[in-house]
Biopython code that builds the backbone (N, CA, C, O; Angstrom):
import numpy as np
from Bio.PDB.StructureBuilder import StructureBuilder

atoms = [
    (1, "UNK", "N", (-6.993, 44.212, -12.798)),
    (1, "UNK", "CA", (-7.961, 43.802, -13.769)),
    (1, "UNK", "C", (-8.997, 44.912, -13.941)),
    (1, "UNK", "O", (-9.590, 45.276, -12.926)),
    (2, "UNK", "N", (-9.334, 45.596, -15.323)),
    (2, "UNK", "CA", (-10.631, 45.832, -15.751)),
    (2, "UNK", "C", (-11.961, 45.896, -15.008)),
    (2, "UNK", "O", (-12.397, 44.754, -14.862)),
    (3, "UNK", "N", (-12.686, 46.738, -14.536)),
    (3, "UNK", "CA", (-13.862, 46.097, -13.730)),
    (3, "UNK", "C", (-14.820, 46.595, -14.996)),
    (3, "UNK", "O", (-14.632, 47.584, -15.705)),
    (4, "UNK", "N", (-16.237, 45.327, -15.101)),
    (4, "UNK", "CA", (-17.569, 45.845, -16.302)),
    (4, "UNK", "C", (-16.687, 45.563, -17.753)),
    (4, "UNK", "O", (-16.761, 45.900, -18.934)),
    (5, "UNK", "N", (-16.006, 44.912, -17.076)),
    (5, "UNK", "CA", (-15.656, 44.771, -19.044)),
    (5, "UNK", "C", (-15.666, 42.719, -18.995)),
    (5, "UNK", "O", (-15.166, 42.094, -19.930)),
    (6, "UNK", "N", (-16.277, 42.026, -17.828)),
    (6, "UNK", "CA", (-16.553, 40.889, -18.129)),
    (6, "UNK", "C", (-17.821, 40.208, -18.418)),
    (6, "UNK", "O", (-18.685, 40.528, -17.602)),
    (7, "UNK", "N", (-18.246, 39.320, -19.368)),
    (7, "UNK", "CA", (-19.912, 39.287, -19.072)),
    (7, "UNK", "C", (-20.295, 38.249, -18.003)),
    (7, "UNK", "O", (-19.555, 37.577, -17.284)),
    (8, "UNK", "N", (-21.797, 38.291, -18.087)),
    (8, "UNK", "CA", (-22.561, 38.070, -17.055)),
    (8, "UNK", "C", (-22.397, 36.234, -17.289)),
    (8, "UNK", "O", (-22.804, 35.597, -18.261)),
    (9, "UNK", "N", (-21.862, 35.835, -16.384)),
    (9, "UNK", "CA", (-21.648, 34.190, -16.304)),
    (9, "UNK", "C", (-22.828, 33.754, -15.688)),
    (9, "UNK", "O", (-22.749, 33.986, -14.481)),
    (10, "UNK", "N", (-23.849, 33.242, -15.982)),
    (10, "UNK", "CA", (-24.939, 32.578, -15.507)),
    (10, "UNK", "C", (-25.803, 30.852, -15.458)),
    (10, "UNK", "O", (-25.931, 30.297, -16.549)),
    (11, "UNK", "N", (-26.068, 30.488, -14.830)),
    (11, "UNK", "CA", (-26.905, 29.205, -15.172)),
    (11, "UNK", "C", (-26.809, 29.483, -16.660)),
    (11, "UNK", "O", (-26.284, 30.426, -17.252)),
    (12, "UNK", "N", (-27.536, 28.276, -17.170)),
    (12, "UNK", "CA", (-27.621, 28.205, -18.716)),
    (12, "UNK", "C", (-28.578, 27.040, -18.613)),
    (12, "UNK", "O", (-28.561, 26.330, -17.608)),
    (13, "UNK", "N", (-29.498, 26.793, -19.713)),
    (13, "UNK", "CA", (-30.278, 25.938, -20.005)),
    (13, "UNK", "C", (-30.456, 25.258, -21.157)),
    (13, "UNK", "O", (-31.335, 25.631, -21.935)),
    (14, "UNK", "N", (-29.744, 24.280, -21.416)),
    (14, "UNK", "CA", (-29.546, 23.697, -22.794)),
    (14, "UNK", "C", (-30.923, 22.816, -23.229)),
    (14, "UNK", "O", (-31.493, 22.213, -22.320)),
    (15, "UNK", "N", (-31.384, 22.741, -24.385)),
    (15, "UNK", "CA", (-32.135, 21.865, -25.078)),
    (15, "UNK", "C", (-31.827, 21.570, -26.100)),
    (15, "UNK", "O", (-31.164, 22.283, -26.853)),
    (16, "UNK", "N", (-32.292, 20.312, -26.380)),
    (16, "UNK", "CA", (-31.507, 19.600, -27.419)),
    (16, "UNK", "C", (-33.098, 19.020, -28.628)),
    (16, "UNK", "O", (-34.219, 18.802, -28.168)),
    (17, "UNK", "N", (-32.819, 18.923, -29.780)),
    (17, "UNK", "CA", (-33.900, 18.502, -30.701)),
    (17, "UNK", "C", (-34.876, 17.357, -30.559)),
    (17, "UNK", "O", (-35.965, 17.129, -31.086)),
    (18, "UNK", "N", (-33.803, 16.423, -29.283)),
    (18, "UNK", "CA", (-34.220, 14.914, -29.260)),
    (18, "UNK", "C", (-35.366, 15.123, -28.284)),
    (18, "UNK", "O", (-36.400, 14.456, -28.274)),
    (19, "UNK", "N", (-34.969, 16.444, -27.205)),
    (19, "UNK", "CA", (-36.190, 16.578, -25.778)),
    (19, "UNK", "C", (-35.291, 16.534, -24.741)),
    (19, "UNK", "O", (-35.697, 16.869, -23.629)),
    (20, "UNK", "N", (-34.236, 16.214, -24.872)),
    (20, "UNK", "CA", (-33.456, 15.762, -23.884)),
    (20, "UNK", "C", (-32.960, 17.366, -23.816)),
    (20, "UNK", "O", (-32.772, 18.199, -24.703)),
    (21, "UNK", "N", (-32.782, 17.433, -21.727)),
    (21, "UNK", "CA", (-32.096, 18.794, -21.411)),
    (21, "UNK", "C", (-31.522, 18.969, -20.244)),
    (21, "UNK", "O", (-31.782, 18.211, -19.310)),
    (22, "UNK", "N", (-30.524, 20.152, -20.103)),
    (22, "UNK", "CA", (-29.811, 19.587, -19.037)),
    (22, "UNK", "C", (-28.973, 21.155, -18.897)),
    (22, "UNK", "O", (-28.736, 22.028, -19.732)),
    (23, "UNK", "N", (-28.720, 21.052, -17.681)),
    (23, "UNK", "CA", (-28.057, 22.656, -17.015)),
    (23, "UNK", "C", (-26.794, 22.870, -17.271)),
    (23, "UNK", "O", (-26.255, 21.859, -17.721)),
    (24, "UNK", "N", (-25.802, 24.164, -17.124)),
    (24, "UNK", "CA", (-24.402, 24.147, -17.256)),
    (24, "UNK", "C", (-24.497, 25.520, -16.681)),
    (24, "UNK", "O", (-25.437, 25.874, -15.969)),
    (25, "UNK", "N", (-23.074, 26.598, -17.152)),
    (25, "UNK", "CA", (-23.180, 27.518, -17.485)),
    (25, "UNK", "C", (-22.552, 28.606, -18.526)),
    (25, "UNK", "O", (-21.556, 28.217, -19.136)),
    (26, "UNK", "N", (-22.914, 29.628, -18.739)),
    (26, "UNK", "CA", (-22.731, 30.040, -19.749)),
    (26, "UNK", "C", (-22.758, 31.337, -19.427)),
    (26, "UNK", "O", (-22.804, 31.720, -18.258)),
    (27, "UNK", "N", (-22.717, 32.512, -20.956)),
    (27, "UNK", "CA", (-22.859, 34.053, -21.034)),
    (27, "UNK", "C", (-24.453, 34.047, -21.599)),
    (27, "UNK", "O", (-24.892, 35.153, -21.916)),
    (28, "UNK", "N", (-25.266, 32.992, -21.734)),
    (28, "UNK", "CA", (-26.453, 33.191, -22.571)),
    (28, "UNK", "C", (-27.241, 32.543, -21.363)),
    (28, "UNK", "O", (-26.794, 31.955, -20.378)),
    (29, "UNK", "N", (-28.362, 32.784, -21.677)),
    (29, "UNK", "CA", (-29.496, 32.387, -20.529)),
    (29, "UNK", "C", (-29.950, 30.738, -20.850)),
    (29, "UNK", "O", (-30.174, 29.794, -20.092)),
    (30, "UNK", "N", (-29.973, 30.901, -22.601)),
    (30, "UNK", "CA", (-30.666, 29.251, -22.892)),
    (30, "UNK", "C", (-30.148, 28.980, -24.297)),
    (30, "UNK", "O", (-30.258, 29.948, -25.049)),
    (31, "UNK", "N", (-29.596, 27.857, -24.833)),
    (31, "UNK", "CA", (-28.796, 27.444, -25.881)),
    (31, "UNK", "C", (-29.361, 26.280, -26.318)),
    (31, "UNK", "O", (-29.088, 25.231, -25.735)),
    (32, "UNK", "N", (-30.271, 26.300, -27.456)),
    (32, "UNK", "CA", (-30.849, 25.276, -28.111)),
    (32, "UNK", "C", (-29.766, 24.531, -29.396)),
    (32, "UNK", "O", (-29.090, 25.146, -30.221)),
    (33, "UNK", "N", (-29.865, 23.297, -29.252)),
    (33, "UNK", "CA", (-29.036, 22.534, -29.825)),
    (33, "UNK", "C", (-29.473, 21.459, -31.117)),
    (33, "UNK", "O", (-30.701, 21.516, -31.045)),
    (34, "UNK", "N", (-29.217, 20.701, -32.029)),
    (34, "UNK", "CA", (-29.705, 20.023, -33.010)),
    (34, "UNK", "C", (-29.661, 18.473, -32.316)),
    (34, "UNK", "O", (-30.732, 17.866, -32.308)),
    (35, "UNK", "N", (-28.613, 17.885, -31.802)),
    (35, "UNK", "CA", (-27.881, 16.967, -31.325)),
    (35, "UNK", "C", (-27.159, 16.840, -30.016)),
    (35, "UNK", "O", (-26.056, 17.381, -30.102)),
    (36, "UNK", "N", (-27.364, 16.367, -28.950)),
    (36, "UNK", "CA", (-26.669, 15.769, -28.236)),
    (36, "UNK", "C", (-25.836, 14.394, -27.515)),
    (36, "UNK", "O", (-25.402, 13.655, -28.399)),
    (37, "UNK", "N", (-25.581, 13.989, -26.350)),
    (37, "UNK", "CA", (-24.459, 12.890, -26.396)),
    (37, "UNK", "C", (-25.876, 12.078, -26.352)),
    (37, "UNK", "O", (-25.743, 11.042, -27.004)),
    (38, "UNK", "N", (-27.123, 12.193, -25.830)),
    (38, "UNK", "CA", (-28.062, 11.379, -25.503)),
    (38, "UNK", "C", (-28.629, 11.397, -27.169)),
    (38, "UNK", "O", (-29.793, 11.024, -27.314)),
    (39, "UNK", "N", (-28.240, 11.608, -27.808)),
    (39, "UNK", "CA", (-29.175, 11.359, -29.304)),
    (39, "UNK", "C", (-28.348, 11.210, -30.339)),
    (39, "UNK", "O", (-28.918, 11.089, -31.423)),
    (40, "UNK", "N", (-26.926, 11.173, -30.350)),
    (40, "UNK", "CA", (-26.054, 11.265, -31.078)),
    (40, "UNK", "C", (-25.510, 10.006, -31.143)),
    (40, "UNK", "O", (-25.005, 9.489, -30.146)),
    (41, "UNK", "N", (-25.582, 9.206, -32.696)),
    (41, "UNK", "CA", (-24.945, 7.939, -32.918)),
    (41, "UNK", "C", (-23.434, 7.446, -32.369)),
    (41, "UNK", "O", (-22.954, 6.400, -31.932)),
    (42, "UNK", "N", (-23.130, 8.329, -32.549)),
    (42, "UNK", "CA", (-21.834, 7.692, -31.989)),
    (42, "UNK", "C", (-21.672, 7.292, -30.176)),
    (42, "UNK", "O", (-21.001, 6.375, -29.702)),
    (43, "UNK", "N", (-22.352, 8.108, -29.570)),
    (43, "UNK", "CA", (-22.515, 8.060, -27.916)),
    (43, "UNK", "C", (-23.621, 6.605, -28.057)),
    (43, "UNK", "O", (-23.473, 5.654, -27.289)),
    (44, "UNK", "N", (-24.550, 6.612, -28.979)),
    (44, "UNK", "CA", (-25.820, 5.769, -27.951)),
    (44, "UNK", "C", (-25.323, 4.439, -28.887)),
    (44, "UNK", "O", (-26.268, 3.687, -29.126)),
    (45, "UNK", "N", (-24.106, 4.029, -29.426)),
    (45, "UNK", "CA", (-23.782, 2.686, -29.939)),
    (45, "UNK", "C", (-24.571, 2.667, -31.405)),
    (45, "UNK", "O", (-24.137, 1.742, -32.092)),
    (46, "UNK", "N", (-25.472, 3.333, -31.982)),
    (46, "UNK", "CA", (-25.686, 2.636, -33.225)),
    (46, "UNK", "C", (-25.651, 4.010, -34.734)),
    (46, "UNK", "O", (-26.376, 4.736, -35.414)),
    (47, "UNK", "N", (-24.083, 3.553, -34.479)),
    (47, "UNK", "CA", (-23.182, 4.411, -35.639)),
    (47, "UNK", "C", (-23.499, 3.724, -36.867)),
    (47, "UNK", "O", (-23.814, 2.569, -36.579)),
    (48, "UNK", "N", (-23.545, 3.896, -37.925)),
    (48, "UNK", "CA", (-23.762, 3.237, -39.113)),
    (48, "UNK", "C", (-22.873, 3.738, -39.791)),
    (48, "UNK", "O", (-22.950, 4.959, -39.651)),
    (49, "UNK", "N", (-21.588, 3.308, -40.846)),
    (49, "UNK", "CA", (-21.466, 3.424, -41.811)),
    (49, "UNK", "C", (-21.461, 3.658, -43.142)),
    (49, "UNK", "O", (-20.854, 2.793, -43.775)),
    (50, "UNK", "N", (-22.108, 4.864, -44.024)),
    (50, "UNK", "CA", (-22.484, 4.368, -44.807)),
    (50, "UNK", "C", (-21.315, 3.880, -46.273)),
    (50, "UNK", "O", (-20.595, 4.775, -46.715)),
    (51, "UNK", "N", (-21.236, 2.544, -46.874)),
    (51, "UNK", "CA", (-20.320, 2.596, -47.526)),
    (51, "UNK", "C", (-20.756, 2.907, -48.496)),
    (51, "UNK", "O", (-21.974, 2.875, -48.671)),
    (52, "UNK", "N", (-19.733, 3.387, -49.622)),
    (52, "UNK", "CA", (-19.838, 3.872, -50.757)),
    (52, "UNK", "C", (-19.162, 3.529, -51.486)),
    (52, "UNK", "O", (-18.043, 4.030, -51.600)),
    (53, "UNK", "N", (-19.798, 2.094, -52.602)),
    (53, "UNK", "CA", (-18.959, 1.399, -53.659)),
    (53, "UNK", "C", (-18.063, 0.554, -53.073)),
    (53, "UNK", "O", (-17.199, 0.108, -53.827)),
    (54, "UNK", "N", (-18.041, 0.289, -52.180)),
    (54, "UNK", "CA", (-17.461, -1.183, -51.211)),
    (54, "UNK", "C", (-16.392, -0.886, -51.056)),
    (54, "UNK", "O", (-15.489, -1.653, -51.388)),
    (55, "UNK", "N", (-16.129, 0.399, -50.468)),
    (55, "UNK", "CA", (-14.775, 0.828, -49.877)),
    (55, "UNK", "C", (-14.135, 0.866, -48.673)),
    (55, "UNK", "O", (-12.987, 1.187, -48.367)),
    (56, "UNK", "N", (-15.264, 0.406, -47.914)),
    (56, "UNK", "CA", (-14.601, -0.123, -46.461)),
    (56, "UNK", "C", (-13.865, -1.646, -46.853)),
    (56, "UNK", "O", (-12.712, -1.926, -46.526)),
    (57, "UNK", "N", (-14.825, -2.601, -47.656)),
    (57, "UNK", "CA", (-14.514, -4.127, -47.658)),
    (57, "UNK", "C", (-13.294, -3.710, -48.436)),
    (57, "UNK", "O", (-12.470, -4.625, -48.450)),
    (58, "UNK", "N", (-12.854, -2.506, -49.169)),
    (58, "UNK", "CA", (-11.767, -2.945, -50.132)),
    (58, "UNK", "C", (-10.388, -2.528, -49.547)),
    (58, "UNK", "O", (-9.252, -2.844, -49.900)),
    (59, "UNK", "N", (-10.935, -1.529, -48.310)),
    (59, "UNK", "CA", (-9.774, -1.174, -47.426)),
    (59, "UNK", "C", (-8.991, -2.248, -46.440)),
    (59, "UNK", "O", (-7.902, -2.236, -45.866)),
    (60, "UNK", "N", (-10.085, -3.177, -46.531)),
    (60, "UNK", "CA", (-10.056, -4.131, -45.135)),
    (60, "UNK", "C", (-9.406, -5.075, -46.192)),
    (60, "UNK", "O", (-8.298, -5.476, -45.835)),
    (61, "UNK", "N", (-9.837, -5.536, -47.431)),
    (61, "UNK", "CA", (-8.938, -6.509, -47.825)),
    (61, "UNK", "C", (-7.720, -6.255, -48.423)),
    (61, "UNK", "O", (-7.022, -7.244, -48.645)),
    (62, "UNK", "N", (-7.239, -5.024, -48.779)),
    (62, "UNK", "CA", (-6.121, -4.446, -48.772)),
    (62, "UNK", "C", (-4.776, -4.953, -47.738)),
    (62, "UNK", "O", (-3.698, -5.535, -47.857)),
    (63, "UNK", "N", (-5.564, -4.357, -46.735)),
    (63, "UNK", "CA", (-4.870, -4.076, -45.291)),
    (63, "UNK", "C", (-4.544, -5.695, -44.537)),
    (63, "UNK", "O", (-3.520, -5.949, -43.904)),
    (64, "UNK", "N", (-5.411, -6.437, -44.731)),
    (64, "UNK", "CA", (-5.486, -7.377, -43.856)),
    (64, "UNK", "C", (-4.183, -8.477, -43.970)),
    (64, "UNK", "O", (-3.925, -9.161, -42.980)),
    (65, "UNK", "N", (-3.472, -8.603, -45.061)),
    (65, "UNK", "CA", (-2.799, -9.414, -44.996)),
    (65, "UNK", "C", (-1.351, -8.769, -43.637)),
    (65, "UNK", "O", (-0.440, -9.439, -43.150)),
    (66, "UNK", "N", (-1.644, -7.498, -43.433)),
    (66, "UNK", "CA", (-0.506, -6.697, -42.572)),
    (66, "UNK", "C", (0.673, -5.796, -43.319)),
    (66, "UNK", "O", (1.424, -5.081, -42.656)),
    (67, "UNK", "N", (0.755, -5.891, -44.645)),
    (67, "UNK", "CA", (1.442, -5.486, -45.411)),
    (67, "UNK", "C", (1.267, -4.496, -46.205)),
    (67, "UNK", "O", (0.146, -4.429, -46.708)),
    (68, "UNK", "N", (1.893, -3.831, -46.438)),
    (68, "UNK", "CA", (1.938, -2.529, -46.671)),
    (68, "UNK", "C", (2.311, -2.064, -48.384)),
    (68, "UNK", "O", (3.514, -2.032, -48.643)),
    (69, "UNK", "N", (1.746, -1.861, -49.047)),
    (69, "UNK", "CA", (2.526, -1.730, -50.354)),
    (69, "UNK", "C", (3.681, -0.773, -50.650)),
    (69, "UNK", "O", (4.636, -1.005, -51.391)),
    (70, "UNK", "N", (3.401, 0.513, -49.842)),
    (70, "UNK", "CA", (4.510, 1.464, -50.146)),
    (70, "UNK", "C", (5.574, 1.184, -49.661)),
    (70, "UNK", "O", (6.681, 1.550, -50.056)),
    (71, "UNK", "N", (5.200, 0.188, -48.329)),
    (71, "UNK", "CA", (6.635, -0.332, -47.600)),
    (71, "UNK", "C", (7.827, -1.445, -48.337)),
    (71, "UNK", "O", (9.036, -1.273, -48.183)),
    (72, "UNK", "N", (7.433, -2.218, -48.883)),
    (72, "UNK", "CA", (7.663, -3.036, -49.516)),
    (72, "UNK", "C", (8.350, -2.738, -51.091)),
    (72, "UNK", "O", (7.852, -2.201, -52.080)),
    (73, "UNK", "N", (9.858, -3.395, -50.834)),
    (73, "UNK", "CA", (10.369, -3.174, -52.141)),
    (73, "UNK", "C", (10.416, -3.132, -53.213)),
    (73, "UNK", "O", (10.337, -4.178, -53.857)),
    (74, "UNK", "N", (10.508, -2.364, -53.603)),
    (74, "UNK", "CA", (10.370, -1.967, -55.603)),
    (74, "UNK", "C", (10.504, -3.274, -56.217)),
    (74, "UNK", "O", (11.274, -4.025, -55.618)),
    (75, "UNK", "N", (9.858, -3.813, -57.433)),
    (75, "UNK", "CA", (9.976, -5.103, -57.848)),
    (75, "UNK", "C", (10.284, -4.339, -59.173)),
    (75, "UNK", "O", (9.539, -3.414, -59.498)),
    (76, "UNK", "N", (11.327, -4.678, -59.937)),
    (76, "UNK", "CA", (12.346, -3.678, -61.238)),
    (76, "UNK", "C", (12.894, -4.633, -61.879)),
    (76, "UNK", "O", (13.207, -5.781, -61.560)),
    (77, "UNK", "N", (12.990, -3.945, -62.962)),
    (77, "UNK", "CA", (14.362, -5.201, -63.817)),
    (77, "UNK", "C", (15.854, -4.923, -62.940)),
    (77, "UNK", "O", (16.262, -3.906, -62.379)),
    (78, "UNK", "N", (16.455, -6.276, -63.088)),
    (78, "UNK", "CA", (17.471, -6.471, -62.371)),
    (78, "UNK", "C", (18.666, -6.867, -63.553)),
    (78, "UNK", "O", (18.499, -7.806, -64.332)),
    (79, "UNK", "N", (19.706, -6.131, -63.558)),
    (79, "UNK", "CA", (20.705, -5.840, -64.232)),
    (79, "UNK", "C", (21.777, -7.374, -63.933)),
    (79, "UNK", "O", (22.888, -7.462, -64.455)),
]
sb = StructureBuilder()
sb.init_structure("model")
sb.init_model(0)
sb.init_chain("A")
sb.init_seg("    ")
for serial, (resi, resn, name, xyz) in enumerate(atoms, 1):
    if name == "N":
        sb.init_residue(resn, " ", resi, " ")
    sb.init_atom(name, np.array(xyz, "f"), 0.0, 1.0, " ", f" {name:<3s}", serial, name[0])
structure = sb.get_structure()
């Protein structure tokens, strides 16, 4: 192996926008962040949806009977 051609692996000090911070390590000394798991909707349970033109309810009533439209046979004139 190469010797001086790897960088310097060190502590690291993360901060995050919310205040929340916490150690690791890294090639950088300190790595400021927008978002983390402690401030981030999806980790702390309150994810929101936003719908647009009622396209979740129209997916869900689509779907719900279990049936599939593309699956389901061609309805054609019959000879």
């Amino acid at each position: 192996m190469k010797s001086n051609i790897h960088p310097n692996y060190q502590d690291t000090a993360v901060s995050c926008g919310c205040g929340n911070s916490f150690s690791t390590r890294s090639i950088r000394p300190e790595i400021r962040v927008d978002i983390c798991n402690a401030c981030h909707p999806f980790y702390t349970g309150k994810l929101k949806f936003v719908d647009t033109a009622g396209r979740i309810e129209k997916f869900q009533t689509k779907f719900a009977a279990g049936t599939y439209a593309s699956l389901q046979p061609k309805k054609g004139k019959k000879k």
